[in-house]
C-alpha positions in Angstrom: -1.8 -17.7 -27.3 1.9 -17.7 -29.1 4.4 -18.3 -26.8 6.8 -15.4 -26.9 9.2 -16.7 -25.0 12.5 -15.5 -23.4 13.1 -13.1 -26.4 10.1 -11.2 -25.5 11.3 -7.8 -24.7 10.0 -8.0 -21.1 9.2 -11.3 -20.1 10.0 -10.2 -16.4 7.4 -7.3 -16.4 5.1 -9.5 -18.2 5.4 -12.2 -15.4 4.8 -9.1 -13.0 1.7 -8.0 -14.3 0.7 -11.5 -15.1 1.3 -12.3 -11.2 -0.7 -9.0 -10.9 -3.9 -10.7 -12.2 -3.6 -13.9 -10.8 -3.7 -12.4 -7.3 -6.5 -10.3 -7.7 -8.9 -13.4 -9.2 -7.1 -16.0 -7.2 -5.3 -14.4 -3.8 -1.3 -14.6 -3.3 -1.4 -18.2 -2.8 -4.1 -19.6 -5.1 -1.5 -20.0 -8.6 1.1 -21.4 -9.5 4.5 -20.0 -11.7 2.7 -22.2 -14.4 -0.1 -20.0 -14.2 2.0 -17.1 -14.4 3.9 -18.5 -17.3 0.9 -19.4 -18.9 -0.7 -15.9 -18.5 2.6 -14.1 -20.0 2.4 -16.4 -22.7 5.7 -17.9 -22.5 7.2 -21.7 -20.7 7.6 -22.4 -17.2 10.6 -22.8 -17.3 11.2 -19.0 -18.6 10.4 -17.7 -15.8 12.9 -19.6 -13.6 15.6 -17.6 -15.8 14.1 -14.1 -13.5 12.6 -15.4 -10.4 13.7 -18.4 -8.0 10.1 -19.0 -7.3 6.7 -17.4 -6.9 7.6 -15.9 -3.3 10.3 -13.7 -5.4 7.3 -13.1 -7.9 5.3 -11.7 -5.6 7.8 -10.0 -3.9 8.6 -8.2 -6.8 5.2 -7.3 -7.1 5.2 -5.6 -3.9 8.3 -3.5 -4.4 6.5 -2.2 -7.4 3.6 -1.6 -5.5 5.2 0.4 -2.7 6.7 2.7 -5.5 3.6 3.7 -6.8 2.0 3.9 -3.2 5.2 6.5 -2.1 4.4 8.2 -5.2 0.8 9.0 -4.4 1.2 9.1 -0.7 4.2 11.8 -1.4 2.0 13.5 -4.1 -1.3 13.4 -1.1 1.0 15.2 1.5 2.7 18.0 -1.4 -1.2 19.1 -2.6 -2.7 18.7 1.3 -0.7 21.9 2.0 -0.1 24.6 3.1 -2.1 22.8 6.4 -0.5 20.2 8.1 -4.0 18.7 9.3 -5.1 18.4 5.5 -1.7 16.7 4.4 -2.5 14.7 7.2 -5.5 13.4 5.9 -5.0 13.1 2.4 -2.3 11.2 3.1 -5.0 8.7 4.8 -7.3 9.5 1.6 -4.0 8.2 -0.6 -3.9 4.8 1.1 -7.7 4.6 0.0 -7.5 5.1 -3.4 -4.3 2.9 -3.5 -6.3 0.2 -2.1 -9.1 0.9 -4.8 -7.3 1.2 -7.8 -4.3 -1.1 -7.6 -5.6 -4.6 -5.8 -2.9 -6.7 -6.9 -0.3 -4.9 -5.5 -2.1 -4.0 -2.4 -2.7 -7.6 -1.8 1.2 -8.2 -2.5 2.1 -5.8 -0.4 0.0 -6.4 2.9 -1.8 -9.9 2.6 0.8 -12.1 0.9 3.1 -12.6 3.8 6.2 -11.1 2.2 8.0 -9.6 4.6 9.4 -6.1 4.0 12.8 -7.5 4.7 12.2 -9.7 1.7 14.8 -8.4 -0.1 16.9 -4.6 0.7 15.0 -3.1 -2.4 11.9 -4.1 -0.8 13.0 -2.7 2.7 13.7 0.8 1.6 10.7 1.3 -0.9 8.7 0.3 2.3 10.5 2.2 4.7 10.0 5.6 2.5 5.9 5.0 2.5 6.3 5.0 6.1 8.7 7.8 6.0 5.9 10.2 4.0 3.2 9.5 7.1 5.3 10.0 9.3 6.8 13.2 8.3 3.0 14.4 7.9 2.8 13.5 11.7 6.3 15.0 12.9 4.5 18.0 10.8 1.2 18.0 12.3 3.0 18.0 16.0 5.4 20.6 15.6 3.1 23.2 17.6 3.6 21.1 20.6 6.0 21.8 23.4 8.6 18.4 22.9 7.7 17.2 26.0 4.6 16.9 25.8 4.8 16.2 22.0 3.4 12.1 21.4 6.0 10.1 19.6 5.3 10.9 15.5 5.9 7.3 15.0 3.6 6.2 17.3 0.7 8.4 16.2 1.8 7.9 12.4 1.6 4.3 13.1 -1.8 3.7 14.7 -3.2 6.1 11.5 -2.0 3.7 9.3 -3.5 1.0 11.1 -6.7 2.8 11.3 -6.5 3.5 7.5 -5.6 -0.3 6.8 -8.9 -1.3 8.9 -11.1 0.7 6.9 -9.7 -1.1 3.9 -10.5 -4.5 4.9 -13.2 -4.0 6.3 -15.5 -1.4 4.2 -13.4 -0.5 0.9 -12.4 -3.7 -0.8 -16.3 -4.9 -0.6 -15.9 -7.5 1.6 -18.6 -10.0 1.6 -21.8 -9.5 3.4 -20.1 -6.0 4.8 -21.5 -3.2 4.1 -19.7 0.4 5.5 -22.3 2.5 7.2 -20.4 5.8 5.6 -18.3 6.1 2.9 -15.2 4.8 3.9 -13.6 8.3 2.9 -15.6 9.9 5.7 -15.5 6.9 8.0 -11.4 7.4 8.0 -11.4 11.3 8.0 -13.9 11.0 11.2 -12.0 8.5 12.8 -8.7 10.4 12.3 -9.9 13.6 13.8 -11.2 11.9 16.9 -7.9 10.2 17.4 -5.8 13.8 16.8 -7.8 15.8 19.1 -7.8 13.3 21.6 -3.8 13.5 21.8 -4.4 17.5 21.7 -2.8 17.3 18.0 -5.5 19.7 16.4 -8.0 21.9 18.2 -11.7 20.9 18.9 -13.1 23.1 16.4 -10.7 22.1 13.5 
């Protein structure tokens, strides 16, 4: 392959996407910037002239990925209405299909070890995905007298860790695990026994 070098128009995008790969065949930690490099077709050291090292390369990676994932989590929650129970959900649905369709950044965002705090960018971009579940679950509560309304950021929270399990352990094809359900239904299931128990939605919803 041609090395393009630092003239190429976006050698830092092109590092991106060729970090991207590299995570999905090999995991955050199994390449190295000369991989990268290698992969964009230009020279190690062209990539030292937009990242300080592969934890910013990755980290870049994430912030990306987080865009996209407040994109569809925001675009999950607008079509769900006008109920607050189905934005709820598809809201849960969206982390699914994020998880599905873009591995690399999933990987970058949850499995890399970047912190959130990585870099202010990264912060915010991660603090409005938690800021569209959570508004679903300030939503979803609003029926309830306030004091005897659960905390929307503790409920919002323990979906999204109920929505992450089902990732990694039934929708990324872990090895030798097999979901009993699709993991779709497994979620949605597990989400209404978790709301009615709290008194969120009626028995019969």
């Amino acid at each position: 392959m041609p090395k393009r070098g630092y003239h190429h128009g976006n050698l830092r995008q092109a590092l991106v996407d060729a970090a991207l790969t590299l995570i999905e065949d090999k995991g955050p930690t199994g390449f190295t910037l000369s991989e990268a490099a290698k992969t964009a077709g230009v020279t190690p050291a062209a990539v030292y002239r937009h990242f300080d090292g592969r934890e910013e390369l990755i980290a870049e990676a994430a912030r990306q990925g987080y865009e996209i994932f407040v994109d569809l989590m925001e675009y999950a929650y607008e079509t769900g209405q006008p109920s607050a129970l189905a934005s709820f959900e598809a809201t849960g649905r969206a982390y699914l299909a994020f998880a599905r369709k873009y591995p690399g950044h999933y990987i970058a965002m949850f499995e890399s070890g970047i912190s959130i705090n990585h870099s202010p960018e990264l912060a915010e971009v991660a603090g409005l995905a938690w800021g569209v579940l959570e508004r679903a679950a300030q939503k979803l509560s609003e029926h309830i007298p306030p004091e005897k309304r659960p905390p929307a950021a503790m409920f919002s929270a323990h979906i999204w860790a109920l929505s992450h399990g089902v990732v990694e352990l039934f929708a990324r094809n872990s090895p030798g695990r097999q979901s009993p359900f699709p993991p779709e239904d497994l979620l949605e299931s597990g989400i209404g026994v978790y709301l009615r128990g709290l008194g969120l939605i009626a028995p019969d919803d």
